[in-house]
KEKE-3310 file (N, C-alpha, C; in steps of 0.2 Angstrom, whole numbers, plus 5000, padded with zeros to 4 digits):
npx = (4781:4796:4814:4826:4841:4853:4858:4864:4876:4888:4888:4894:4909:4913:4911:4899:4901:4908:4911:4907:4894:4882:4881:4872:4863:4854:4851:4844:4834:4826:4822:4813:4806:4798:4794:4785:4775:4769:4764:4752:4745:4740:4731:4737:4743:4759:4776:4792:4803:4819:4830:4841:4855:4869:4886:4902:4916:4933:4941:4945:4937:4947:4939:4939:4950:4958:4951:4957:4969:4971:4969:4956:4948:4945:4953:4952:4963:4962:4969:4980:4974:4964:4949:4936:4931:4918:4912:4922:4928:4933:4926:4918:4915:4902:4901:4892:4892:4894:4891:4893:4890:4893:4898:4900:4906:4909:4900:4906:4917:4913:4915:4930:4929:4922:4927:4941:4937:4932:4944:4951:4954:4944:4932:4916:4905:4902:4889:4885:4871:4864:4866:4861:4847:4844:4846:4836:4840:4840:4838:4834:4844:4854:4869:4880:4890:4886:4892:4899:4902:4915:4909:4915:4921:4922:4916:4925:4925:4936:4947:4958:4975:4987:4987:4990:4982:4970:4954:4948:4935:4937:4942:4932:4913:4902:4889:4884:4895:4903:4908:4899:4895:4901:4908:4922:4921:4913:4923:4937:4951:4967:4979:4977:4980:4975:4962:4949:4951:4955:4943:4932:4942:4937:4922:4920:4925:4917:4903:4910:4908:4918:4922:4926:4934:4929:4937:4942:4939:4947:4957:4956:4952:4952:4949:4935:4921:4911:4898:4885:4873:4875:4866:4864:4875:4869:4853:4847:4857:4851:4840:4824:4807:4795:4782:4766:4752:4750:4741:4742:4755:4765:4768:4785:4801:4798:4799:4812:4802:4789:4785:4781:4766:4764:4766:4756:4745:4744:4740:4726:4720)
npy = (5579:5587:5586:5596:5599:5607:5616:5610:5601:5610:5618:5610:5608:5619:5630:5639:5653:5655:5665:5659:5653:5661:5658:5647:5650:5657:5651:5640:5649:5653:5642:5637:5647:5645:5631:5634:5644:5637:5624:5634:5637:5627:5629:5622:5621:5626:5621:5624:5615:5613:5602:5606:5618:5623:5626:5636:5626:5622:5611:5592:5580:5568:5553:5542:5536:5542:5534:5522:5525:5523:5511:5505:5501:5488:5480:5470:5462:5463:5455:5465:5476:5487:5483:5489:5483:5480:5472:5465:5478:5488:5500:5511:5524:5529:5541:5557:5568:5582:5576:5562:5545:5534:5519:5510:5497:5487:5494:5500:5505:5517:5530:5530:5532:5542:5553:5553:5557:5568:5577:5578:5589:5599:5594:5599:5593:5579:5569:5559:5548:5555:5568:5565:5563:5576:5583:5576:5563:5551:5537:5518:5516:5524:5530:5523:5537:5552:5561:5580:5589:5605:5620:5624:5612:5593:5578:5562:5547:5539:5525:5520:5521:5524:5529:5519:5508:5509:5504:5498:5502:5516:5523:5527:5529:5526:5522:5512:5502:5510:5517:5528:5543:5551:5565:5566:5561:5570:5575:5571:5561:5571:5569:5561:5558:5563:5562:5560:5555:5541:5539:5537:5529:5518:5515:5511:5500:5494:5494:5484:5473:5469:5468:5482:5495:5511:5520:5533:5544:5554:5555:5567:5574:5588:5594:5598:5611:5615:5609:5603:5598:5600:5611:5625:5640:5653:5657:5661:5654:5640:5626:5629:5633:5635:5642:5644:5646:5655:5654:5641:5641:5639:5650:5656:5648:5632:5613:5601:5587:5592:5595:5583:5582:5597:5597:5588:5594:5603:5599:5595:5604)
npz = (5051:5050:5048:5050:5046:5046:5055:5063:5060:5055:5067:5076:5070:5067:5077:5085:5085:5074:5058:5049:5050:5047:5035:5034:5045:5038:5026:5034:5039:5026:5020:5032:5032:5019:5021:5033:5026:5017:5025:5035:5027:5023:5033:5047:5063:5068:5074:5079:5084:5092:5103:5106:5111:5103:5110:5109:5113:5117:5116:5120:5131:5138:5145:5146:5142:5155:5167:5162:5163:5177:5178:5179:5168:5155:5140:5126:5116:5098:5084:5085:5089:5098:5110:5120:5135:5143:5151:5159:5164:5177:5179:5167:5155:5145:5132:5128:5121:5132:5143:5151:5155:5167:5173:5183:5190:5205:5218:5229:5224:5219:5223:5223:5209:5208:5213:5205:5195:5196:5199:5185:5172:5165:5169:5176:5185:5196:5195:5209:5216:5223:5217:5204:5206:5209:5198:5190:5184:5189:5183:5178:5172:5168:5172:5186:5191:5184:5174:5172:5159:5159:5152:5141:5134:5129:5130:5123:5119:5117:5123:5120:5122:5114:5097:5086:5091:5090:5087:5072:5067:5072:5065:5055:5049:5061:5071:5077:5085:5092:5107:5111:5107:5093:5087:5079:5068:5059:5052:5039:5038:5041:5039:5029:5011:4995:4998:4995:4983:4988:4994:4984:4978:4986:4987:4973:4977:4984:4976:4967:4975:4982:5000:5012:5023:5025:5029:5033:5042:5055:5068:5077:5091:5095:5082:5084:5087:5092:5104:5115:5129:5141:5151:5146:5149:5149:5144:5132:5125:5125:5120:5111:5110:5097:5093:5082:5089:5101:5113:5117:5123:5137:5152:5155:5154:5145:5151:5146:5146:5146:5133:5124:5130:5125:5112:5107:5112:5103:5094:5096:5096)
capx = (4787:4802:4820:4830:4852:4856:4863:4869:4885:4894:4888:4900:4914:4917:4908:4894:4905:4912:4908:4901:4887:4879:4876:4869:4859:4851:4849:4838:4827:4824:4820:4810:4799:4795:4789:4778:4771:4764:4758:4748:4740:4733:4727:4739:4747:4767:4779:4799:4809:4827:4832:4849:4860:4877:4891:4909:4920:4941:4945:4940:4940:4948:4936:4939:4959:4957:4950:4960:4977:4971:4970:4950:4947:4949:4951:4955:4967:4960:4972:4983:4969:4960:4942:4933:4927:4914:4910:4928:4932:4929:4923:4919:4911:4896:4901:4887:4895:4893:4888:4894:4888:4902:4896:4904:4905:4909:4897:4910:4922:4911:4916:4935:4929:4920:4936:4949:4933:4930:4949:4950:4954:4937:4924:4912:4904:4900:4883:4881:4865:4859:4867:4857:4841:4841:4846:4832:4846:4841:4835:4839:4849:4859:4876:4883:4891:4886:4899:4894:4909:4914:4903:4921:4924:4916:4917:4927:4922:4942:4948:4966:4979:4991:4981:4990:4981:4965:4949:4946:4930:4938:4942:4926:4909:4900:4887:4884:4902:4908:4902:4898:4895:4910:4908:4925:4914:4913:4930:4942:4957:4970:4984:4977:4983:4971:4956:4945:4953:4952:4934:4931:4943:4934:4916:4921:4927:4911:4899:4910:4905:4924:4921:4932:4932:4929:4944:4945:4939:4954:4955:4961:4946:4953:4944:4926:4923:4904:4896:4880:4872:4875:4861:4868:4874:4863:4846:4846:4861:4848:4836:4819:4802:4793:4772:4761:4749:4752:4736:4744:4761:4765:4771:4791:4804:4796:4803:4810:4797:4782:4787:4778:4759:4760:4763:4747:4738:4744:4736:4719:4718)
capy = (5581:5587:5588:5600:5597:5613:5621:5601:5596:5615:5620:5606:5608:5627:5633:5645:5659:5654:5669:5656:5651:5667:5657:5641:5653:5661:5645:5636:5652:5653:5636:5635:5651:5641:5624:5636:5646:5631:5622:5636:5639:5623:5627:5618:5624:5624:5621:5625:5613:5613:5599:5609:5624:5620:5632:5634:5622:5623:5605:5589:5577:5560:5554:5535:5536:5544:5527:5519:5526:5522:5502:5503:5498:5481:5479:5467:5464:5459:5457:5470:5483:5487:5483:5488:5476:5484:5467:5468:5485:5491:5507:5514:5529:5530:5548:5557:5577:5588:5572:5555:5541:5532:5515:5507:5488:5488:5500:5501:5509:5524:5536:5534:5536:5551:5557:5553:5562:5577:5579:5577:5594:5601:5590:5603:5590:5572:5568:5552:5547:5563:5573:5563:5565:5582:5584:5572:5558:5546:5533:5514:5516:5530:5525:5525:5542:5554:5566:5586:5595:5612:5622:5624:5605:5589:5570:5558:5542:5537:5522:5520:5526:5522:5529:5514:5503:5511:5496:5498:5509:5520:5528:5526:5533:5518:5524:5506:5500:5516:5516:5535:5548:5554:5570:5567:5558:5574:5577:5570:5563:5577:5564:5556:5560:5563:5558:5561:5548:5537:5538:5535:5520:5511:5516:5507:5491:5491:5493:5477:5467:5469:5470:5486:5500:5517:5520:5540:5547:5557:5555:5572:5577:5596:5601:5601:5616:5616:5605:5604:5591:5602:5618:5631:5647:5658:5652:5660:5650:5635:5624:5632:5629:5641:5640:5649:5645:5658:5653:5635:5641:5642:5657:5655:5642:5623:5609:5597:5582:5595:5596:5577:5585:5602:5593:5583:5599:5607:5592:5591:5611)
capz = (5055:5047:5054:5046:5051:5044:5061:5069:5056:5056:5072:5079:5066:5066:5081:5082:5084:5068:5053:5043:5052:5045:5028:5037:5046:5031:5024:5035:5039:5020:5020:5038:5029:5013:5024:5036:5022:5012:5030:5036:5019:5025:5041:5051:5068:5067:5081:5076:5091:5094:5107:5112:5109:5103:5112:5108:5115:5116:5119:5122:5139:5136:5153:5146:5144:5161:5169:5159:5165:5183:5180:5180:5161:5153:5133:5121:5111:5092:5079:5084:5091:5106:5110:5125:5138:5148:5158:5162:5168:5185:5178:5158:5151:5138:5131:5123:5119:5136:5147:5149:5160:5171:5176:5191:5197:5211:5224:5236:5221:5217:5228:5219:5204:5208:5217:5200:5189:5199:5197:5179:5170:5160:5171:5177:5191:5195:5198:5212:5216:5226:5213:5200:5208:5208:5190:5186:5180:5192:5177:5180:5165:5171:5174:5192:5190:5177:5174:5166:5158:5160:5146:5134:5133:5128:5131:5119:5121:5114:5127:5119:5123:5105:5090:5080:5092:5090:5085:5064:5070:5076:5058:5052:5051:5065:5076:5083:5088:5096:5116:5115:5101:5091:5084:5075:5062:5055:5048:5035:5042:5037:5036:5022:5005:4992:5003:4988:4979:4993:4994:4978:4975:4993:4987:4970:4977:4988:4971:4964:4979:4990:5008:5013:5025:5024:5035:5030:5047:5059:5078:5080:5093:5095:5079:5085:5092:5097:5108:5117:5131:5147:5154:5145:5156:5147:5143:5123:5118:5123:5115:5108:5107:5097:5091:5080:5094:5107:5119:5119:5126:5143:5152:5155:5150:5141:5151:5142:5148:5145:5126:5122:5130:5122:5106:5109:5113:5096:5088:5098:5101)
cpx = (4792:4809:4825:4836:4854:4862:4867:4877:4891:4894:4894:4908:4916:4915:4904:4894:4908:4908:4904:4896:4882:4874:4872:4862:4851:4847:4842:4833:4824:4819:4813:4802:4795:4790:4783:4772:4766:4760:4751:4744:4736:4729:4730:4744:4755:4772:4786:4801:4815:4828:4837:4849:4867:4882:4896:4911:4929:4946:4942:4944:4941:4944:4940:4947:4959:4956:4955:4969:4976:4965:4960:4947:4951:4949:4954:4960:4964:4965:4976:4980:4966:4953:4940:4927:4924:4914:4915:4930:4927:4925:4924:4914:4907:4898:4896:4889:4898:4895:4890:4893:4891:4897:4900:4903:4903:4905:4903:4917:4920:4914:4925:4935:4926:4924:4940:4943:4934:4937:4953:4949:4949:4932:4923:4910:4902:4895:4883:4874:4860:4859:4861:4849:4839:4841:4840:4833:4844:4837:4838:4844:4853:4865:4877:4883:4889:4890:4899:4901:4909:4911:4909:4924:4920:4920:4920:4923:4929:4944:4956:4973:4985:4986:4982:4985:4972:4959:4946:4940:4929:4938:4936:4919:4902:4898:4885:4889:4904:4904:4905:4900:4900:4909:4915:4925:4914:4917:4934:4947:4964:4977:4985:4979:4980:4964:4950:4945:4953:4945:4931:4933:4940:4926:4915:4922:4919:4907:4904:4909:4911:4921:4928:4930:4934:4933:4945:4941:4946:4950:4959:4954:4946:4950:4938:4928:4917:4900:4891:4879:4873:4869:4866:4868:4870:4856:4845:4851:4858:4844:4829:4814:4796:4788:4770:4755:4750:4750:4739:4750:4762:4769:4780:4794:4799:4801:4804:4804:4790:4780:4782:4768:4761:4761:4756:4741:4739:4740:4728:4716:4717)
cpy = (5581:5591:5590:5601:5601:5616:5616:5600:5603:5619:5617:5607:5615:5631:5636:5654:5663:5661:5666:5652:5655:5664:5650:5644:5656:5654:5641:5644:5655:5647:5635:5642:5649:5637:5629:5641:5641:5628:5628:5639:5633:5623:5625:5623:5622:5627:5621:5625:5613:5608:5601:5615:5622:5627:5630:5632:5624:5616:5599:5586:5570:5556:5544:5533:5536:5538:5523:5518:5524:5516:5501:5502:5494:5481:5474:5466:5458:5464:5465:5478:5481:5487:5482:5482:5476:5478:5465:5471:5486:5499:5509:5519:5528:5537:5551:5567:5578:5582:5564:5552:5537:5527:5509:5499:5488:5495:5504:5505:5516:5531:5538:5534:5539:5555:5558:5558:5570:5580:5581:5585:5594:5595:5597:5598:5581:5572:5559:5551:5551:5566:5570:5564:5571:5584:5581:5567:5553:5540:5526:5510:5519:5525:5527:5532:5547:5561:5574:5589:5600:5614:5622:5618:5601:5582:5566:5552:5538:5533:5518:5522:5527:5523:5522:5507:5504:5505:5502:5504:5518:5528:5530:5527:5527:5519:5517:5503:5505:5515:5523:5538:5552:5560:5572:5567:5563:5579:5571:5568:5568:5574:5559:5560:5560:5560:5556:5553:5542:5534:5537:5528:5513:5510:5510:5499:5490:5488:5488:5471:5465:5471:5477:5491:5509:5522:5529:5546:5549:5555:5560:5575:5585:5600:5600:5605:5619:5608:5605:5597:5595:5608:5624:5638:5652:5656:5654:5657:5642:5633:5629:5629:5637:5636:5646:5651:5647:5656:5645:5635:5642:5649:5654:5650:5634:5619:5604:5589:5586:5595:5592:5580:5592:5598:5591:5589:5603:5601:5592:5599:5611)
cpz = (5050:5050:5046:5049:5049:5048:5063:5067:5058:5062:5076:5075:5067:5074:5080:5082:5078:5061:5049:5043:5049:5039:5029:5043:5044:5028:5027:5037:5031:5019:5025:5034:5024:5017:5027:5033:5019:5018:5034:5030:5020:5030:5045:5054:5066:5072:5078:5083:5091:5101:5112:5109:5109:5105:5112:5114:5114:5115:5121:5131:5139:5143:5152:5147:5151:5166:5167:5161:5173:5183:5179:5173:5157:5144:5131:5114:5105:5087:5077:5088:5097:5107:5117:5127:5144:5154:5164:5165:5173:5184:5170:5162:5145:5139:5127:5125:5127:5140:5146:5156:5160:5174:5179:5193:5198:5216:5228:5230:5219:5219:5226:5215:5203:5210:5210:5194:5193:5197:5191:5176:5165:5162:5176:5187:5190:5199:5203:5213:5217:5222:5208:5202:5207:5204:5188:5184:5182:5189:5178:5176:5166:5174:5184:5194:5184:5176:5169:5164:5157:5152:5140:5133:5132:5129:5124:5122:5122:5122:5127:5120:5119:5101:5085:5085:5093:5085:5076:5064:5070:5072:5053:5054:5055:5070:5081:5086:5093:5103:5117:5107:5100:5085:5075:5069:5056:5050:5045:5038:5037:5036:5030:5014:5001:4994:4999:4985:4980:4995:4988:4975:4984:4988:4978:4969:4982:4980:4966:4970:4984:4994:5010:5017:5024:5028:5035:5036:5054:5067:5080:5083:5095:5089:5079:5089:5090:5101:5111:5124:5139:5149:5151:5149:5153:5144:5136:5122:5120:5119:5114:5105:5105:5090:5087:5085:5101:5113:5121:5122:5134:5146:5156:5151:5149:5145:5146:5140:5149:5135:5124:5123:5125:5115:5105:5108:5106:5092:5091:5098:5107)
residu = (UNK:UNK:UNK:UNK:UNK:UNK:UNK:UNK:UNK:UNK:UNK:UNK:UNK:UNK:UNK:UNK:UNK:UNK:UNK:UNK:UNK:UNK:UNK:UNK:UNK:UNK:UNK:UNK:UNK:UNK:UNK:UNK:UNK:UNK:UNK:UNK:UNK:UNK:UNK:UNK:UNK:UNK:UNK:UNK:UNK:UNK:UNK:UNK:UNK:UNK:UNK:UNK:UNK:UNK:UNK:UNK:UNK:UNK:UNK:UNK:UNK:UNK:UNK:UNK:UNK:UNK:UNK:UNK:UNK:UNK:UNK:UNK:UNK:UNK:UNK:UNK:UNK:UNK:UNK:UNK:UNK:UNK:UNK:UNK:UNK:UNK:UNK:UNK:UNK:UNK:UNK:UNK:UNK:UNK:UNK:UNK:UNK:UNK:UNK:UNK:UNK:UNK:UNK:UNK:UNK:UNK:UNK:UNK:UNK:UNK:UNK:UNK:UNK:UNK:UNK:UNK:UNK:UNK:UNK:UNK:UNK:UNK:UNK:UNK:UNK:UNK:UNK:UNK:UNK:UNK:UNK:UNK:UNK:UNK:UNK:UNK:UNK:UNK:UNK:UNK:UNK:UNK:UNK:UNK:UNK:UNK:UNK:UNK:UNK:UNK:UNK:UNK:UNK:UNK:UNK:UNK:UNK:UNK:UNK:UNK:UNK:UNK:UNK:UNK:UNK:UNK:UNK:UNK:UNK:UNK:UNK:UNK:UNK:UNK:UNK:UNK:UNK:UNK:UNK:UNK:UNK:UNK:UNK:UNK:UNK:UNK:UNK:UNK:UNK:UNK:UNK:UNK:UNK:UNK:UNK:UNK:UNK:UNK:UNK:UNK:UNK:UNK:UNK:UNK:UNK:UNK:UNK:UNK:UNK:UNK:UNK:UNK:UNK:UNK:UNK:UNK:UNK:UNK:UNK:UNK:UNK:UNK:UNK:UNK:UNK:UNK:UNK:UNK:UNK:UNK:UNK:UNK:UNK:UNK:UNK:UNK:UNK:UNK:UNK:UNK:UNK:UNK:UNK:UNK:UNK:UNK:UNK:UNK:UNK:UNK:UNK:UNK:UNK:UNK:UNK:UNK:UNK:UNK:UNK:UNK:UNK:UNK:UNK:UNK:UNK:UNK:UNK:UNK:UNK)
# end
């Protein structure tokens, strides 16, 4: 198996509208014709999967602020900063791009926090439980409400409402701390001043044995501008499952929870 992130890191950062996907394009099918040359020179079947389609976006959707400003999120103050305290709030969000799961206390509070979302500029829909079922959602991990954003926006996870009081994290590249995937990860902050040089004199103090943070991540989430995680309105700007193995394909779209057996069957014949 090999995972090639050619199209992942600039699809989000530039969009895929952007002219300069063109050479990230190029790239990985140079790339992707070398690997399946050499594999079928041994005999072996070869599956080229895609997960998603990333489509431009214009903006993000602070959902956690949102809760936030309507009393239903509790956080901590450490040393100055804010850290959420899920056991606390009557309602968070787990963000993850397109889709974020809103998990609720209180039963009896669902129904206004499906009311203050659905309201919420750039939410697309909130799925409750019926909604959930029929998505397929209905997981007993799934949060309360799971909330879809319109196709041009995406989910922060961001739960502060003062960037100075934003949790050490927040700046840095920290996929276990954050409650919800931060695309912003992927940029520079542009207020920093020789950023270079900053990275260089952290990376230094680590390799003599200082504890120090690599603090050089922005919380400006308006420059992503691609996003993925909802059904996209056109079924080629989604994911793809494409076989050298015709007879092993079925006829229409691949669900995603069929993927796992035709794998199998490309391995067994």
């Amino acid at each position: 198996m090999v995972y090639l992130p050619h199209l992942d890191y600039n699809l989000q950062r530039l969009g895929p509208s952007h002219p300069g996907i063109s050479r990230d394009l190029r790239a990985i099918d140079d790339l992707c014709g070398e690997i399946v040359e050499n594999v079928q020179r041994d005999g072996a079947r070869v599956i080229v999967l895609s997960e998603y389609g990333v489509t431009d976006v214009e903006g993000p959707v602070h959902i956690n602020r949102a809760l936030r400003e309507a009393g239903l999120i509790h956080v901590r103050n450490e040393l100055g900063t804010e850290l959420l305290d899920p056991g606390a709030s009557e309602a968070f969000a787990v963000a993850d791009h397109q889709i974020a799961h809103v998990y609720v206390r209180s039963p009896e509070r669902i129904a206004e926090v499906k009311a203050l979302l659905e309201a919420l500029p750039g939410v697309d829909m909130v799925l409750d439980e019926e909604g959930k079922r029929d998505m397929g959602l209905d997981h007993s991990r799934s949060g309360e409400l799971v909330a879809i954003s319109r196709p041009d926006r995406w989910f922060t996870y961001y739960y502060w409402l003062d960037d100075d009081k934003a949790p050490d994290f927040a700046r840095t590249v920290d996929i276990h701390r954050k409650p919800g995937f931060d695309p912003a990860e992927l940029f520079l902050d542009r207020q920093l001043r020789m950023p270079k040089i900053r990275i260089a004199w952290r990376i230094l103090n680590m390799k003599l044995g200082f504890r120090t943070l690599m603090d050089v991540i922005g919380l400006d989430a308006s420059l992503v501008k691609g996003s993925h995680g909802r059904v996209t309105d056109r079924p080629e700007a989604g994911p793809v499952f494409i076989s050298s193995e015709e007879n092993l394909l079925p006829e229409g779209p691949v669900s995603a929870t069929a993927v796992k057996g035709m794998i199998l069957n490309h391995l067994t014949g």
